[in-house]
CHARMM internal coordinates of N, CA and C (Angstrom, degrees):
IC EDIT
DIST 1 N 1 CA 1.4461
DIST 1 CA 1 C 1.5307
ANGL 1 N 1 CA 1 C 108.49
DIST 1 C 2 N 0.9103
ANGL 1 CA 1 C 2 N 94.43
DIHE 1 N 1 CA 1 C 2 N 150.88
DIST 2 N 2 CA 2.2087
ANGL 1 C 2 N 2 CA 99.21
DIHE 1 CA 1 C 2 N 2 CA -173.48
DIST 2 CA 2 C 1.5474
ANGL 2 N 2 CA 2 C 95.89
DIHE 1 C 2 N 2 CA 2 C -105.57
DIST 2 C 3 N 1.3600
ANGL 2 CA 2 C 3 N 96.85
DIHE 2 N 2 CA 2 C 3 N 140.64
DIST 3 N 3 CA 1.6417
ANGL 2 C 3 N 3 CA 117.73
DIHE 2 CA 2 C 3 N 3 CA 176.63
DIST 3 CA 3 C 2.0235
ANGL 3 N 3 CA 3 C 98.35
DIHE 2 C 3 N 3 CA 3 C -77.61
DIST 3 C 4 N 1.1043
ANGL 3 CA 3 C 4 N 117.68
DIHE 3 N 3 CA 3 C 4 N 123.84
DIST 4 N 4 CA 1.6864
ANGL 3 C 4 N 4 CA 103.51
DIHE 3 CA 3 C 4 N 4 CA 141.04
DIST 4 CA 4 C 1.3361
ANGL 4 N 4 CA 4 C 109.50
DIHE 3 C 4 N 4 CA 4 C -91.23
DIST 4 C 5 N 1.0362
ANGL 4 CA 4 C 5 N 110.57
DIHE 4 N 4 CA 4 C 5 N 143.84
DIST 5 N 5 CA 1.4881
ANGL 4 C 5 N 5 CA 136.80
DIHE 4 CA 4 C 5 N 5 CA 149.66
DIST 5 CA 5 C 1.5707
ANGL 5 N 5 CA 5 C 132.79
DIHE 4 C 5 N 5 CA 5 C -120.40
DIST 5 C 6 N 1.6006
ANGL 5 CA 5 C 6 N 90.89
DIHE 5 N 5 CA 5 C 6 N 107.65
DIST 6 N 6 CA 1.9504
ANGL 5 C 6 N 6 CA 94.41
DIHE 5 CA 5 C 6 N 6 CA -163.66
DIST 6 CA 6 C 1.3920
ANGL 6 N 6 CA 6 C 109.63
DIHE 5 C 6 N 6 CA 6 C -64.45
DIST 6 C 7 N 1.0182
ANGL 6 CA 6 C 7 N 129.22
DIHE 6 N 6 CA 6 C 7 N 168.75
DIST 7 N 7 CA 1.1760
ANGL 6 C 7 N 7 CA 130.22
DIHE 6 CA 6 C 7 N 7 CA -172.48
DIST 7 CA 7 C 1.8861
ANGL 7 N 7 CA 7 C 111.87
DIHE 6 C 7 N 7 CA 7 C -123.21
DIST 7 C 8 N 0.8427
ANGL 7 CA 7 C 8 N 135.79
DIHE 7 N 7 CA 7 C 8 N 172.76
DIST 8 N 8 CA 1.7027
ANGL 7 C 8 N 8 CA 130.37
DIHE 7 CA 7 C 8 N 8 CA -155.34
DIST 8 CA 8 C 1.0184
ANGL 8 N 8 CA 8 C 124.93
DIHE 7 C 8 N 8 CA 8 C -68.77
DIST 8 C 9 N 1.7909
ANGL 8 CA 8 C 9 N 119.98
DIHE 8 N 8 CA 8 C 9 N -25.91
DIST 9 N 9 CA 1.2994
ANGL 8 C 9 N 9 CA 142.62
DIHE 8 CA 8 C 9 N 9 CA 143.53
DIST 9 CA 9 C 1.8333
ANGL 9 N 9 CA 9 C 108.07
DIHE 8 C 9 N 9 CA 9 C -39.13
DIST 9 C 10 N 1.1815
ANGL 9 CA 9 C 10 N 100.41
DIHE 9 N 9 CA 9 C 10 N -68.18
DIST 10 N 10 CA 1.3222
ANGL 9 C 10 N 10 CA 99.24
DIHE 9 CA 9 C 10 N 10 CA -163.31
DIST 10 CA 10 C 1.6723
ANGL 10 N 10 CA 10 C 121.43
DIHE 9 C 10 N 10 CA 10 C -67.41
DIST 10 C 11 N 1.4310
ANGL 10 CA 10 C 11 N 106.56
DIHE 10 N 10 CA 10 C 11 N -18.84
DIST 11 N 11 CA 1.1276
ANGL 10 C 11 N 11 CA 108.43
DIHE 10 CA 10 C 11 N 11 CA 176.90
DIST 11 CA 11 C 0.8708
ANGL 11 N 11 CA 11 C 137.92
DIHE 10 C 11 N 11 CA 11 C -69.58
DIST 11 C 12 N 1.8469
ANGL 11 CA 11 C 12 N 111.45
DIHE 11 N 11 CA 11 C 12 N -39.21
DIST 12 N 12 CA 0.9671
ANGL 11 C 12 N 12 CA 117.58
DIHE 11 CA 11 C 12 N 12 CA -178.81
DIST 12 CA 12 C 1.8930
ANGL 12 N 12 CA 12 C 115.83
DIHE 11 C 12 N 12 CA 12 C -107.92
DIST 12 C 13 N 1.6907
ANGL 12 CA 12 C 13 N 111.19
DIHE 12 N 12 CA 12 C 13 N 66.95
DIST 13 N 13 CA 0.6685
ANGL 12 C 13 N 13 CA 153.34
DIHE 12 CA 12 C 13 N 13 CA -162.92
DIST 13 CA 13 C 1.5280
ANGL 13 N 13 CA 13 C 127.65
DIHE 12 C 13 N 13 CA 13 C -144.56
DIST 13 C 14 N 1.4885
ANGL 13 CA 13 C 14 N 120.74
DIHE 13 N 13 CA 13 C 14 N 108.99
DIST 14 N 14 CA 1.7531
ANGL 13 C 14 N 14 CA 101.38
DIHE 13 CA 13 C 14 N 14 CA -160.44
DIST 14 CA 14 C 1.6373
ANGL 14 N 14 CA 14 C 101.92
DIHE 13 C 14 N 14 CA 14 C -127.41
DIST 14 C 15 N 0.8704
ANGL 14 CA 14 C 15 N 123.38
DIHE 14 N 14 CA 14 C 15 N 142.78
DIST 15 N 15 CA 1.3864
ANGL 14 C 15 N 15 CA 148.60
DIHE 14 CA 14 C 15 N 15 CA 177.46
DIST 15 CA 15 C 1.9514
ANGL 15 N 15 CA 15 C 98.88
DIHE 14 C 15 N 15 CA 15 C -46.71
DIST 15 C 16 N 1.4199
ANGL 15 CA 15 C 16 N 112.00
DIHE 15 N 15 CA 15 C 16 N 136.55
DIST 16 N 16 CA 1.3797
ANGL 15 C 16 N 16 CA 117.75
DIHE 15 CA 15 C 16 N 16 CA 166.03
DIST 16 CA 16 C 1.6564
ANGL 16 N 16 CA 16 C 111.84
DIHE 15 C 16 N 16 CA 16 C -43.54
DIST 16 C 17 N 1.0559
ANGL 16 CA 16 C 17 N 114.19
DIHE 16 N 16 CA 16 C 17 N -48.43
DIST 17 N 17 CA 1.6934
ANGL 16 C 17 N 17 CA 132.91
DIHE 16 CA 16 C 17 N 17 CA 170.17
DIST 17 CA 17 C 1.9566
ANGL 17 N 17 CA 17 C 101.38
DIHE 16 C 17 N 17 CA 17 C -45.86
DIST 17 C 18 N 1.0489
ANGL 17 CA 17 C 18 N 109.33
DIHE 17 N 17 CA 17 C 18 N -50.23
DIST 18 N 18 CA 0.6882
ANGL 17 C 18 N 18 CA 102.54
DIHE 17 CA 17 C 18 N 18 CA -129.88
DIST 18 CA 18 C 1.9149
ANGL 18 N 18 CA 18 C 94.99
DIHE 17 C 18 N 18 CA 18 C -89.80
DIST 18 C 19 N 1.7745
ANGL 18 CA 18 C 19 N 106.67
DIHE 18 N 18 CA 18 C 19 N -30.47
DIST 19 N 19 CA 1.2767
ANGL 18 C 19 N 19 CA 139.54
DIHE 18 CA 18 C 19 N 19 CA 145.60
DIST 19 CA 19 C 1.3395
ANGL 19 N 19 CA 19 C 106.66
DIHE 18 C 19 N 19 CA 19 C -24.10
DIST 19 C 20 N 1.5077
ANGL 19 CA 19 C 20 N 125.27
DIHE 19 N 19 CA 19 C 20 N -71.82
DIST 20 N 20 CA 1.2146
ANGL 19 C 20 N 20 CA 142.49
DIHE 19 CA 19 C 20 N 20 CA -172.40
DIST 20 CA 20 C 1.3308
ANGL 20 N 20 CA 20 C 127.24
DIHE 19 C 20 N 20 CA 20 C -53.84
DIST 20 C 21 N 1.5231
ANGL 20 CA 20 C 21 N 99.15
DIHE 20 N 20 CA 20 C 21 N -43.11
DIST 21 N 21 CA 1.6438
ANGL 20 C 21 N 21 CA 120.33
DIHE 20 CA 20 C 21 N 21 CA 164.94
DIST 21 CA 21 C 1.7143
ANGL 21 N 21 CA 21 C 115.28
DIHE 20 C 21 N 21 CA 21 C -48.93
DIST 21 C 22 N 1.3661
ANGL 21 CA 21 C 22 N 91.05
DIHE 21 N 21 CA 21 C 22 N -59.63
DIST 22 N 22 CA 1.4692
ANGL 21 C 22 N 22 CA 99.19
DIHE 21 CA 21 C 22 N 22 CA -171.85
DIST 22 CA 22 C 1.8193
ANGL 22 N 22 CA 22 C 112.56
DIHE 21 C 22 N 22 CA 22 C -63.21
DIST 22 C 23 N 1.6833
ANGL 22 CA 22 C 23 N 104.90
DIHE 22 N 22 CA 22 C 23 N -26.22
DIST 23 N 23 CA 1.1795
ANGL 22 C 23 N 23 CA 102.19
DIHE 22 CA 22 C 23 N 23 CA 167.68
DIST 23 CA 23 C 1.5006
ANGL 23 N 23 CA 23 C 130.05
DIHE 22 C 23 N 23 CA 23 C -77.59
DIST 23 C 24 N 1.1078
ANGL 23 CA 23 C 24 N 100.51
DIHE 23 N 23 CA 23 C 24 N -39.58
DIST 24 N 24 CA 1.1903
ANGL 23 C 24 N 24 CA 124.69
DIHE 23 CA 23 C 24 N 24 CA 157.75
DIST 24 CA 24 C 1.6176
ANGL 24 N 24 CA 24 C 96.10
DIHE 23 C 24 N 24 CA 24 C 92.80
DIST 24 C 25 N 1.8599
ANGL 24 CA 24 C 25 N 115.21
DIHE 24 N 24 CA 24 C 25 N 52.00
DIST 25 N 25 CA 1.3063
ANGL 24 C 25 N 25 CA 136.97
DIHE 24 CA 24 C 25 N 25 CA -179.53
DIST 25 CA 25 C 1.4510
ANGL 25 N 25 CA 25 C 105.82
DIHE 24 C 25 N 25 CA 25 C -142.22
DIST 25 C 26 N 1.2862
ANGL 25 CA 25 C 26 N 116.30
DIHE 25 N 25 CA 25 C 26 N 141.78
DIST 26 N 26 CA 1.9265
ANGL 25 C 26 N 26 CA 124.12
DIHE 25 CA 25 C 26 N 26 CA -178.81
DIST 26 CA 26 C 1.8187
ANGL 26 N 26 CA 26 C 96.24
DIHE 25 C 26 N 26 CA 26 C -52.87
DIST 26 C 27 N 1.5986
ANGL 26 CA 26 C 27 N 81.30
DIHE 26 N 26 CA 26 C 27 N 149.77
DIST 27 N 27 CA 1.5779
ANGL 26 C 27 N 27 CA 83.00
DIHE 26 CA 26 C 27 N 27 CA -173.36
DIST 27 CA 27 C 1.5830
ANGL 27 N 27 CA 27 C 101.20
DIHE 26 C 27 N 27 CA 27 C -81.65
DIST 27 C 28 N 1.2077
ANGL 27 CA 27 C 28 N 147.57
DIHE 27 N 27 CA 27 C 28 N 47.01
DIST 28 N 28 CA 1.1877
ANGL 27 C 28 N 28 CA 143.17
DIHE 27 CA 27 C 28 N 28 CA -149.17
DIST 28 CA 28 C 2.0650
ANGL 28 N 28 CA 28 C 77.98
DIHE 27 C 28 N 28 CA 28 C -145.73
DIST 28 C 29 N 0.7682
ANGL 28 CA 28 C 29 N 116.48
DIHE 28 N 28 CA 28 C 29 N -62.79
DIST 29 N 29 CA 1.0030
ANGL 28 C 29 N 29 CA 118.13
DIHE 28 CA 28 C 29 N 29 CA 150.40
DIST 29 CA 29 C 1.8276
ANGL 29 N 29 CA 29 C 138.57
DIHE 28 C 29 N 29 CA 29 C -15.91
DIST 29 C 30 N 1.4644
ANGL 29 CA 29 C 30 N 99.35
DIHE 29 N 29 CA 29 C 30 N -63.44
DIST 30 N 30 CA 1.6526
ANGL 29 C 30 N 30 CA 106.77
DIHE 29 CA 29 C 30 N 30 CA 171.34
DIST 30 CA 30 C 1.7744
ANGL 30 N 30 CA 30 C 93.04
DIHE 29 C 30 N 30 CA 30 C -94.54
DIST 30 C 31 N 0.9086
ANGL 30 CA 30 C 31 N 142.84
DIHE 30 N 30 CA 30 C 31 N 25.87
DIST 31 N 31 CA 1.5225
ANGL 30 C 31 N 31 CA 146.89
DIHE 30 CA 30 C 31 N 31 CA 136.85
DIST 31 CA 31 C 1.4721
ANGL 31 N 31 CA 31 C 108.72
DIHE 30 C 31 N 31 CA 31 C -69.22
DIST 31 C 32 N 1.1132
ANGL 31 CA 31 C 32 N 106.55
DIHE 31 N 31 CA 31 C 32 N -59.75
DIST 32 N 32 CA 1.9612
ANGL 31 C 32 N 32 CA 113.38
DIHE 31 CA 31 C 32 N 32 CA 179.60
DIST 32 CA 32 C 1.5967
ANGL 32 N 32 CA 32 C 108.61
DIHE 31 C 32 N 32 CA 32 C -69.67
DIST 32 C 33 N 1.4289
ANGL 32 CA 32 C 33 N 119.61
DIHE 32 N 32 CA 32 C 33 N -29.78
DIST 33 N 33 CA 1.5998
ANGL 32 C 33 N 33 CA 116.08
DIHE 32 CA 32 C 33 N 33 CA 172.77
DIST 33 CA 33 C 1.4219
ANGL 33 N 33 CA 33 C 92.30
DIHE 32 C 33 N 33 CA 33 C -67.30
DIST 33 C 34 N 1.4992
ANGL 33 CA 33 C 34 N 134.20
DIHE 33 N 33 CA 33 C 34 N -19.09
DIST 34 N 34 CA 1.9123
ANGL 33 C 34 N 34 CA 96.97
DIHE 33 CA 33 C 34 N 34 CA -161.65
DIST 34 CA 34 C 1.6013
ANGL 34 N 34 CA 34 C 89.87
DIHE 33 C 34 N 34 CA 34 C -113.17
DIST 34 C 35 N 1.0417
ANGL 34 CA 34 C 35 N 140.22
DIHE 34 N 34 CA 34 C 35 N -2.75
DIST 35 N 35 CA 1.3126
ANGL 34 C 35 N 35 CA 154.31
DIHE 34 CA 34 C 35 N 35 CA 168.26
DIST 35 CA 35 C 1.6108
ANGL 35 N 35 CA 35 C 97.83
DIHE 34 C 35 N 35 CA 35 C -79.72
DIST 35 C 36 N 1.3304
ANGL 35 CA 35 C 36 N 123.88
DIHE 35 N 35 CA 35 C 36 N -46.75
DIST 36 N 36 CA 2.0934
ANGL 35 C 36 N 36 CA 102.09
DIHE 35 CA 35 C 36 N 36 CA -172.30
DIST 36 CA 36 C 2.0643
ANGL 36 N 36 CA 36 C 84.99
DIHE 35 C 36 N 36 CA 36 C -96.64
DIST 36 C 37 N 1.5753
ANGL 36 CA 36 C 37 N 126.35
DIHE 36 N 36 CA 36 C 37 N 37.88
DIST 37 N 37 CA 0.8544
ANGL 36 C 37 N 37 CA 94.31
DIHE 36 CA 36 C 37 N 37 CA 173.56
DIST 37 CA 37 C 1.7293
ANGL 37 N 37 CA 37 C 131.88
DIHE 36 C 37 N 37 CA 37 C 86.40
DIST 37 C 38 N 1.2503
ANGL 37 CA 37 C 38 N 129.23
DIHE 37 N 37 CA 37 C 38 N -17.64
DIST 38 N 38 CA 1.3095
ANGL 37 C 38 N 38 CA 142.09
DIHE 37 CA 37 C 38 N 38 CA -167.18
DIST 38 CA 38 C 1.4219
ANGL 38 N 38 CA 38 C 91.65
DIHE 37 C 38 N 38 CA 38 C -68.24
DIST 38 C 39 N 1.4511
ANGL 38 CA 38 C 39 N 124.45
DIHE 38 N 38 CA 38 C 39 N -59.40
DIST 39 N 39 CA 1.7948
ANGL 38 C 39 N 39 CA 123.41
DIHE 38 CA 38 C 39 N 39 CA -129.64
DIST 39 CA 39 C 1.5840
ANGL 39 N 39 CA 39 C 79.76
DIHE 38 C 39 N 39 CA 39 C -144.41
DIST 39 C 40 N 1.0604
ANGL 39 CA 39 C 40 N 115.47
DIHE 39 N 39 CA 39 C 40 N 135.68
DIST 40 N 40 CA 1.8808
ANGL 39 C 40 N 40 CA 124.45
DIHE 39 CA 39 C 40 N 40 CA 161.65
DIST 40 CA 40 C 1.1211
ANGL 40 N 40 CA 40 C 113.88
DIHE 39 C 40 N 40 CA 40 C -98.16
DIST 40 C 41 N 1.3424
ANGL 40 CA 40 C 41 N 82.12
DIHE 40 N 40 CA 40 C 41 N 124.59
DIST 41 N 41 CA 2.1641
ANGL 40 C 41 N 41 CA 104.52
DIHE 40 CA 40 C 41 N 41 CA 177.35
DIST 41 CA 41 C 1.4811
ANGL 41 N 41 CA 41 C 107.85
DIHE 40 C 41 N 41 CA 41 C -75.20
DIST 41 C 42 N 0.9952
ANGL 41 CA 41 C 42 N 132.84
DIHE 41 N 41 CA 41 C 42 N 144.41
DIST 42 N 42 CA 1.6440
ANGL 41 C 42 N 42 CA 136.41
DIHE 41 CA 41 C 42 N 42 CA 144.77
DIST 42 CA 42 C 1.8141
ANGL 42 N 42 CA 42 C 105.41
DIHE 41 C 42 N 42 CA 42 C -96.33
DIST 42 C 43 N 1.3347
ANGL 42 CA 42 C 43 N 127.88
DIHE 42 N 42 CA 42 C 43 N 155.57
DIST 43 N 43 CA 0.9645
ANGL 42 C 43 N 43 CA 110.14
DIHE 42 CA 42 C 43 N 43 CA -170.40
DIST 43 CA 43 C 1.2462
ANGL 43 N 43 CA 43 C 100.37
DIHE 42 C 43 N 43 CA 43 C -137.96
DIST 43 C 44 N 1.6226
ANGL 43 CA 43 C 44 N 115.56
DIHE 43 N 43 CA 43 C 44 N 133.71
DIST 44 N 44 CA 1.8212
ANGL 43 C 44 N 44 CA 101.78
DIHE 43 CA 43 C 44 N 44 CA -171.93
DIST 44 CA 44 C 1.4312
ANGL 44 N 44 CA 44 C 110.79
DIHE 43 C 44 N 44 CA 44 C -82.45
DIST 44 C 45 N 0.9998
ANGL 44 CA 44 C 45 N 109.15
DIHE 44 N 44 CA 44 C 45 N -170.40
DIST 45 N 45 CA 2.0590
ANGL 44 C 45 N 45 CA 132.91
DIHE 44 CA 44 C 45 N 45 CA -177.37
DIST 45 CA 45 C 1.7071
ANGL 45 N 45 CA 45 C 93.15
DIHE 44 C 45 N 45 CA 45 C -51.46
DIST 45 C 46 N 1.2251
ANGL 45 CA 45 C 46 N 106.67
DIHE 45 N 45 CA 45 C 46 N -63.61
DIST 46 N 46 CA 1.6643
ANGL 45 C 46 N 46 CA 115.61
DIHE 45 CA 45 C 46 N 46 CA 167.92
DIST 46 CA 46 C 1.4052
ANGL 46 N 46 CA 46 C 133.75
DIHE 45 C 46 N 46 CA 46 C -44.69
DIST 46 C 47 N 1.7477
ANGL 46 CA 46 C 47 N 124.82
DIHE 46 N 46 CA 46 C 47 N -5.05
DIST 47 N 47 CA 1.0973
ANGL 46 C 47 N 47 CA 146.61
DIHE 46 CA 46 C 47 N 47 CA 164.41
DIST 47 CA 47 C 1.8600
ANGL 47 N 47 CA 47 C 100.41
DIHE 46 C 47 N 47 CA 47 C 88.99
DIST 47 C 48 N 1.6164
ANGL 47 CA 47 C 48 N 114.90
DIHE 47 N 47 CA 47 C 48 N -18.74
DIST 48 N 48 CA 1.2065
ANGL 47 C 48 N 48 CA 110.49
DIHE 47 CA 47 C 48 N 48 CA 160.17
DIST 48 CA 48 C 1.4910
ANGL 48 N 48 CA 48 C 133.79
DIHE 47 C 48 N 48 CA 48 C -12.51
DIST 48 C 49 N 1.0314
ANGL 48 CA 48 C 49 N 144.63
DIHE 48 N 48 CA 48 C 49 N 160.41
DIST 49 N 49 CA 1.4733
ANGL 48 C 49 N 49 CA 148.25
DIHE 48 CA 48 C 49 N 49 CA 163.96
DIST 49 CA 49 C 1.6612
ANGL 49 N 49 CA 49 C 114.02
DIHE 48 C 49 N 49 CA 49 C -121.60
DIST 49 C 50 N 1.5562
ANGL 49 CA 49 C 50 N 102.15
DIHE 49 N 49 CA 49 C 50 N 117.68
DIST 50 N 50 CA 1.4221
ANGL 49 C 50 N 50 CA 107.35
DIHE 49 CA 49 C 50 N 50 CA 165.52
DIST 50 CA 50 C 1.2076
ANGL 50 N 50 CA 50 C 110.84
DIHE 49 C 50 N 50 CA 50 C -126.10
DIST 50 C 51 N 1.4424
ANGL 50 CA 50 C 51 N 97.06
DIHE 50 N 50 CA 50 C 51 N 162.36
DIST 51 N 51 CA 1.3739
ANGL 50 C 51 N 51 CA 123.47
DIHE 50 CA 50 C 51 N 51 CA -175.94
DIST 51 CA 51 C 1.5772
ANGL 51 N 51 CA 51 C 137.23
DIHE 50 C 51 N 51 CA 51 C -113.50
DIST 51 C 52 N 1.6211
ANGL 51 CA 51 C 52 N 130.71
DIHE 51 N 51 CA 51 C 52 N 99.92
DIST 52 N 52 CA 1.0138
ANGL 51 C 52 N 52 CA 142.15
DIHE 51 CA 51 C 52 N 52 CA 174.98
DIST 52 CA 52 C 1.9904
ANGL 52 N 52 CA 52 C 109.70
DIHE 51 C 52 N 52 CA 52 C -16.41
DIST 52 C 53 N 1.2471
ANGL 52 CA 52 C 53 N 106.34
DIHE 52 N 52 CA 52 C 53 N 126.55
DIST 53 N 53 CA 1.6907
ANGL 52 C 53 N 53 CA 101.29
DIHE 52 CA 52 C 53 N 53 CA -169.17
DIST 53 CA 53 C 1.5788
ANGL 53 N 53 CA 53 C 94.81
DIHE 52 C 53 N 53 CA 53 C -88.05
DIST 53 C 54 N 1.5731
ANGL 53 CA 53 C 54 N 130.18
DIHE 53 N 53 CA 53 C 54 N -37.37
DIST 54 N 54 CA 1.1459
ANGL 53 C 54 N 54 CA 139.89
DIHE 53 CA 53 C 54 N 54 CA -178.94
DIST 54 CA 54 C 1.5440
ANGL 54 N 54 CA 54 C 103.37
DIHE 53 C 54 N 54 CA 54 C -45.99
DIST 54 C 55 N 1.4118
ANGL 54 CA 54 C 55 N 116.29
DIHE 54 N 54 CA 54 C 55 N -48.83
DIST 55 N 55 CA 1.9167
ANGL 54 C 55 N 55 CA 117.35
DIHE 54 CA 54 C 55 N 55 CA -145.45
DIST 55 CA 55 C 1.9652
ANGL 55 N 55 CA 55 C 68.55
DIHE 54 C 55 N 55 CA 55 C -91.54
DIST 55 C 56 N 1.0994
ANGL 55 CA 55 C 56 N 121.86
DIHE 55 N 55 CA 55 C 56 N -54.09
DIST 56 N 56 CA 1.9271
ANGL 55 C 56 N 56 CA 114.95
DIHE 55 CA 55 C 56 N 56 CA -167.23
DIST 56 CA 56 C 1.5631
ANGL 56 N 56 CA 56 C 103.26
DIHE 55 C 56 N 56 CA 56 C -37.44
DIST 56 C 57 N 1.7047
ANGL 56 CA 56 C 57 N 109.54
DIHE 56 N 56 CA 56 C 57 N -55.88
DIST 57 N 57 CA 1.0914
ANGL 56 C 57 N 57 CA 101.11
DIHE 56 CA 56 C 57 N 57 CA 179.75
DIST 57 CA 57 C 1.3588
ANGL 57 N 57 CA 57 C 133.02
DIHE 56 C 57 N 57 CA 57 C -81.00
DIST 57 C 58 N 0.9788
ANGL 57 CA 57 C 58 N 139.63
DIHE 57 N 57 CA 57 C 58 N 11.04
DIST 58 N 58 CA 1.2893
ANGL 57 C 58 N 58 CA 155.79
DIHE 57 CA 57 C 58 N 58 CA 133.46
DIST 58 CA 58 C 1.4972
ANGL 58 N 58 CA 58 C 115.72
DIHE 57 C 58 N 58 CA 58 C -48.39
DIST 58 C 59 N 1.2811
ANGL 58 CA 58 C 59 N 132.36
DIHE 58 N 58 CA 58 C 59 N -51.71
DIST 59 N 59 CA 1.2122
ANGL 58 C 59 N 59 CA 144.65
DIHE 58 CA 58 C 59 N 59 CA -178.82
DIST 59 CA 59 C 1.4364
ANGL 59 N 59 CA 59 C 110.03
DIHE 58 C 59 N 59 CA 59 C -57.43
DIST 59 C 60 N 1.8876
ANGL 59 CA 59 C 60 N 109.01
DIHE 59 N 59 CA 59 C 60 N -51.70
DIST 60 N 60 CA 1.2947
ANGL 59 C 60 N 60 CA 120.97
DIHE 59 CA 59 C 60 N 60 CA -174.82
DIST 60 CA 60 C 1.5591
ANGL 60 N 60 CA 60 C 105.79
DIHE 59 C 60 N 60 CA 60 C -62.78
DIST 60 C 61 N 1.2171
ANGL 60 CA 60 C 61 N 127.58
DIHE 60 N 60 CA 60 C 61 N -38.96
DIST 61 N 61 CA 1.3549
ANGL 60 C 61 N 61 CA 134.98
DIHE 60 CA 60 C 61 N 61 CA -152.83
DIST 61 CA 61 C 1.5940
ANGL 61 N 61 CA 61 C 114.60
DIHE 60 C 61 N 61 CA 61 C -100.18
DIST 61 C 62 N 1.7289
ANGL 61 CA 61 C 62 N 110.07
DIHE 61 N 61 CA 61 C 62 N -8.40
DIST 62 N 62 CA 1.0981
ANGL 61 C 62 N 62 CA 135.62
DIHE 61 CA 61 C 62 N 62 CA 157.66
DIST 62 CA 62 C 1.2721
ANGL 62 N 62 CA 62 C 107.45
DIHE 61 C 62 N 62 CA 62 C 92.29
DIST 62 C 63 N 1.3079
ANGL 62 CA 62 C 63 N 134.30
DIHE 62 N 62 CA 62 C 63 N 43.82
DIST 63 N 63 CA 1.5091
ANGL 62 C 63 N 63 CA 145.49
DIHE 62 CA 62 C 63 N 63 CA -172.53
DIST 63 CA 63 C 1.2495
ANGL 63 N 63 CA 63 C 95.89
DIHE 62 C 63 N 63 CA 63 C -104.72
END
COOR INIT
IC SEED 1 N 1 CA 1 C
IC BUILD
């Protein structure tokens, strides 16, 4: 079995799911925050949307 190991980019990088959790709102939801602009997506090779953990936590902490 092969190990991944993310690398510093990837880590600090979180899944819409995963966004949502922490908000504790449907991720359909932090789709429409990065669409009116709220939260910036990066978007992988896969057309996926991720999310900066730095700018999330900022948001959470009210900065």
């Amino acid at each position: 079995m092969a190990t991944v190991i993310k690398t510093s980019t990837e880590s600090e990088l979180m899944t819409p799911a995963e966004v949502a959790a922490a908000f504790r709102v449907d991720p359909k939801t932090v789709s429409r925050w990065a669409k009116a602009g709220k939260l910036t997506s990066v978007r992988t090779l896969g057309g996926h949307r991720r999310y900066r953990t730095a700018e999330v936590r900022a948001h959470l902490g009210g900065e």
